[in-house]
N, C-alpha and C positions, 0 to 999 in steps of 0.2 A: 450283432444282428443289425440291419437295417430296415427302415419301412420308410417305400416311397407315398406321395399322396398330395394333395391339398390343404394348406393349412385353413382351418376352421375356425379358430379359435385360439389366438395368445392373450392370457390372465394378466392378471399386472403381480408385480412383486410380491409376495407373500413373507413378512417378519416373523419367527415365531422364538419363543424363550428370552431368557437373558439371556444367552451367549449369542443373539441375533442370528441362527438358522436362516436362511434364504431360499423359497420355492418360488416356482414361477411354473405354470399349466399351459403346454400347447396341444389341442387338439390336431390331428391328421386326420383325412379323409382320402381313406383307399380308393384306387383305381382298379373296381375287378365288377365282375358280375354283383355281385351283392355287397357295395361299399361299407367300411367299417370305419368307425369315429373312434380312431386311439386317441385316449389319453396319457400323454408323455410327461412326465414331470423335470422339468431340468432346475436341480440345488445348487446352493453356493455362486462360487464365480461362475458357474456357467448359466447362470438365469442371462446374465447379459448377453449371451449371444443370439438373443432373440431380438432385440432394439431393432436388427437391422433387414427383419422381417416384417410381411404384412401378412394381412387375410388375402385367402386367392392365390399364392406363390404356389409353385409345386418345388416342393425341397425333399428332398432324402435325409432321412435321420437317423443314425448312430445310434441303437442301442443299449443299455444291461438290463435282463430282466431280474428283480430283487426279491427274494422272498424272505422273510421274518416270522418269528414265534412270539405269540402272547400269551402269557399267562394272567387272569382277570382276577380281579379280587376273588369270587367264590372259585376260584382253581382251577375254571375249566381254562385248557388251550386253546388261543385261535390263531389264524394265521393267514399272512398277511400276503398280497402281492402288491409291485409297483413297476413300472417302465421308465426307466431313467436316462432321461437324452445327454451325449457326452460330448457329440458331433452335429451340425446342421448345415447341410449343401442347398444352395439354388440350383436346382436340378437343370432350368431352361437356360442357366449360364454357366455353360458346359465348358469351357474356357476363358484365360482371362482375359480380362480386357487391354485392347491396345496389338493382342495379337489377331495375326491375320488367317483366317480360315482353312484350315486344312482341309484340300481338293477329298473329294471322295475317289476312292481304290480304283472304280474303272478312267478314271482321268489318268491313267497313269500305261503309258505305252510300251513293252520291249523296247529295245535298240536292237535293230536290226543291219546296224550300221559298223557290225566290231568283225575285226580280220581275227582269222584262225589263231592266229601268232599274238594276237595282244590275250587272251585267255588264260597266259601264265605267265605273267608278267609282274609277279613277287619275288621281293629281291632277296630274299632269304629259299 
């Protein structure tokens, strides 16, 4: 899944355990009639792919959505959701850099200039 939008808000690195877990929080800010603040969580190695973000970009982000079960000490079950980012695009840089812009579709003319006889002109 994907969710395009604004970003809102990127957290700084979150440590957790001994084994050093890694979270890091970027909020999105939807583009629709009635705007929604996703919270996205990106773990591990991919908390870094955020460094190269600001607030105010419009990025497209790659989702999993994650669900979990808990059992609490008095027994009852709960359960859990989370939105985990695995991908992050700059949306308004649509291509890379260094290359040259691709004309849009009507910049582009028939040939009106080809003889009957070049129309099968495959050598097989």
């Amino acid at each position: 899944m994907e969710i395009e939008g604004k970003v809102k808000l990127i957290g700084e690195t979150q440590t957790f355990g001994n084994n050093g877990f890694r979270k890091r929080e970027l909020v999105v800010t939807t583009d629709e009639q009635y705007p929604q603040h996703i919270m996205i969580e990106f773990v591990q190695d991919k908390c870094d792919m955020l460094n190269s973000y600001a607030v105010g970009q419009d990025v497209k982000v790659s989702i999993n959505l994650r669900g979990r079960e808990w059992t609490n000490p008095q027994g009852q079950v709960k359960y859990f959701n989370s939105i985990q980012g695995w991908r992050i695009e700059n949306v308004s840089q649509s291509q890379p850099e260094g290359m040259p812009p691709v004309p849009p579709m009507e910049a582009f003319e028939p040939a009106d200039n080809l003889n009957e006889e070049d129309h099968d002109d495959l050598p097989f």
